[in-house]
N, C-alpha and C positions, 0 to 999 in steps of 0.2 A: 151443832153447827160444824159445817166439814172446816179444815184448816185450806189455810192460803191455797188457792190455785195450781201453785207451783211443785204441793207437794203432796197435789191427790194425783191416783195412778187410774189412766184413762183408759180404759177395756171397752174393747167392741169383742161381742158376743156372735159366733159364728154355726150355728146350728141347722139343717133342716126341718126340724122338728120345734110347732112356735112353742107347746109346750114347753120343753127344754128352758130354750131362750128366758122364755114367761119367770122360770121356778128359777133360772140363775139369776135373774134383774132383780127380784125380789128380794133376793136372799143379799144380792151386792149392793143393795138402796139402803141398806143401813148400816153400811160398811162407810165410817167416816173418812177415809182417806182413799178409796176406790169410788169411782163412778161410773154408770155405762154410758158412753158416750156415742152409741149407735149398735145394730144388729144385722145378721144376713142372714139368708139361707142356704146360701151355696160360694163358693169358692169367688166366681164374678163379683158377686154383688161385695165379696170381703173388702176384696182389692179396691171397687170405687170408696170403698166407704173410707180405708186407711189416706186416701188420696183426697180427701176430703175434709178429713180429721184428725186431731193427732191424736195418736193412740200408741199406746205404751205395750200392752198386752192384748193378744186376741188368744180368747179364747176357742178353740178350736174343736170342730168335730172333724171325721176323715172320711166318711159316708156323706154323699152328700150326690143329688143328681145335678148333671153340669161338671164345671171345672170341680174338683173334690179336695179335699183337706190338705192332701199332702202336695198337689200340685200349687194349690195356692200358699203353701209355707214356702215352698220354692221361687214361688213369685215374691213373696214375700221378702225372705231372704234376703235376695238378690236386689230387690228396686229400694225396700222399706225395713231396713234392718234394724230402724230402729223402734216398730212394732214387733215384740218378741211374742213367738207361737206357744200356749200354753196347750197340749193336747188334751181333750176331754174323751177316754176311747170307752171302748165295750171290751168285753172279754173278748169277742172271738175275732179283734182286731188286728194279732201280731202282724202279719205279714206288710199291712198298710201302717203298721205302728212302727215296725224298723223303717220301712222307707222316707216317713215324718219324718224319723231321727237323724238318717243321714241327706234329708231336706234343709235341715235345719232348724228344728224344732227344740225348743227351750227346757219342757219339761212335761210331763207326763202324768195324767192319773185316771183312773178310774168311774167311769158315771158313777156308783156308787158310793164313793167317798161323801165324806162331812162335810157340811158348809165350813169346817174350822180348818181342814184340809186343801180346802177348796180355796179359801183366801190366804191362805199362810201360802200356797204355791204360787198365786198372783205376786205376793209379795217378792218374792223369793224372785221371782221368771222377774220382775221388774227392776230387781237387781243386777239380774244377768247370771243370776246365779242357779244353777238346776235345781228342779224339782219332780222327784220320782213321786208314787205311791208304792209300799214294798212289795207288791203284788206284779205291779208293772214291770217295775226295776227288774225283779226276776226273771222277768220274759225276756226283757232287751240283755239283758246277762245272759243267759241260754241260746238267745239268735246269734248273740256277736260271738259266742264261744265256738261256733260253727263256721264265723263267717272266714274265709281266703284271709291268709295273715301273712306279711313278708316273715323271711326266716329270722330274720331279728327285728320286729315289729319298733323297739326301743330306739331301734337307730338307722331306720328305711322310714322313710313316706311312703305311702300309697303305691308310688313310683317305681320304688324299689328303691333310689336316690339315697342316698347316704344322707344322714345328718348326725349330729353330737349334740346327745344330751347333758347335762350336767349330772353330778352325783343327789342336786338338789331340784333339779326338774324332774329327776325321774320319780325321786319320793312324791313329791307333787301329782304328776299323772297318777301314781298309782293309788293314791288315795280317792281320787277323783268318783270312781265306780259307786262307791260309798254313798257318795250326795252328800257329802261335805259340802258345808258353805265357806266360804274366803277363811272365816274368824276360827269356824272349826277347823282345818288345814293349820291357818298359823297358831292356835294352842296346842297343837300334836306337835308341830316342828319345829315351835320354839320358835317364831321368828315374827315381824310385825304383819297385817293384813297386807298392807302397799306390797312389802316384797310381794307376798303368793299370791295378788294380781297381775304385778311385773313377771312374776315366772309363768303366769298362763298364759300372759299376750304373749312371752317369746314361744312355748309350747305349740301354741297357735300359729304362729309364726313360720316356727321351724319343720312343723309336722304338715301343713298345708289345711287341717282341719278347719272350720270356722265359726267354732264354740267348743264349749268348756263338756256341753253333753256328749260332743262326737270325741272329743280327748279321753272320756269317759271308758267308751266302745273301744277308743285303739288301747286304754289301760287295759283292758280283759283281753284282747286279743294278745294284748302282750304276756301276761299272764297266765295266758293258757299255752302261749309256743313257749314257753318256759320250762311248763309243767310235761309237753309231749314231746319236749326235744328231748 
């Protein structure tokens, strides 16, 4: 029996391929507290269907003919923020996988991954909480390590704009890289969960980012002007 309404997590499935779609519903229909709550094939058809339905998680492909993956995260983003993008990519994705990321996109994995992978990341994205696979992770590490960094990443936005971190914001971003969850963050720093959400909505805030995965990106960008200054 699923529990209360309130606290199953509602996934639309975004795939061009119905296979795909087929083998994730299957796999999500016995997942007590997940349900799929509608399906697309392409980008357009996501957007009607979020607008339609409420949904927590779309699971996301980035290939797609029509509007494709990362523009509809974007759309997403923007109009339906509170549908969070789970990526579902391929190997030879990187390049549409960093743009996802600085889309807006929640968390990331692999079409190969396990069904036990596969729903711990739903979970996790329906927290608001990232979710890599280590495989991924590495790539989005390696793109952002390249990517244009202000010369003090820790205390410029994007902008260039000056901002002031704390001595306990910055511990915070820099953990971030990792895929720390909230609980993991505050048993490393000693401190309650609320704080190290309070510290990433102002991190958010201060940095102009618009998620915890793109805070992620500017941790290693800072990290790496660190190491090449």
């Amino acid at each position: 029996m699923r529990p209360w309404r309130s606290e199953v997590i509602q996934v639309a499935l975004v795939d061009d391929q119905p296979v795909v779609r087929s083998g994730l519903r299957m796999m999500l229909d016995v997942i007590d507290d997940i349900t799929v709550v509608g399906e697309a094939d392409n980008g357009t058809q996501a957007l009607q269907l979020v607008r339609t339905h409420p949904v927590d998680v779309v699971v996301m492909d980035l290939r797609m003919p029509g509007m494709d993956g990362t523009a509809a995260t974007t759309r997403l983003a923007r109009e339906h923020p509170r549908a969070r993008v789970l990526v579902l990519t391929t190997f030879d994705d990187d390049e549409h996988l960093y743009h996802a990321l600085t889309a807006g996109a929640r968390g990331f994995l692999a079409k190969h991954a396990s069904a036990a992978q596969i729903v711990q990341a739903i979970r996790s994205v329906a927290r608001d909480e990232p979710a890599f696979s280590p495989d991924v992770l590495s790539r989005i590490v390696a793109k952002a390590t390249y990517q244009p960094a202000p010369s003090d990443p820790a205390t410029h936005c994007g902008s260039g704009a000056p901002i002031n971190l704390t001595a306990r914001e910055r511990e915070v971003l820099l953990l971030l890289p990792s895929g720390a969850s909230n609980h993991d963050i505050a048993d490393r720093l000693h401190v309650g969960v609320t704080t190290v959400k309070t510290h990433i909505a102002s991190l958010i805030n201060k940095t102009g980012r618009t998620n915890r995965v793109q805070l992620a990106v500017l941790a290693i960008q800072v990290e790496s002007s660190a190491l090449l200054s």
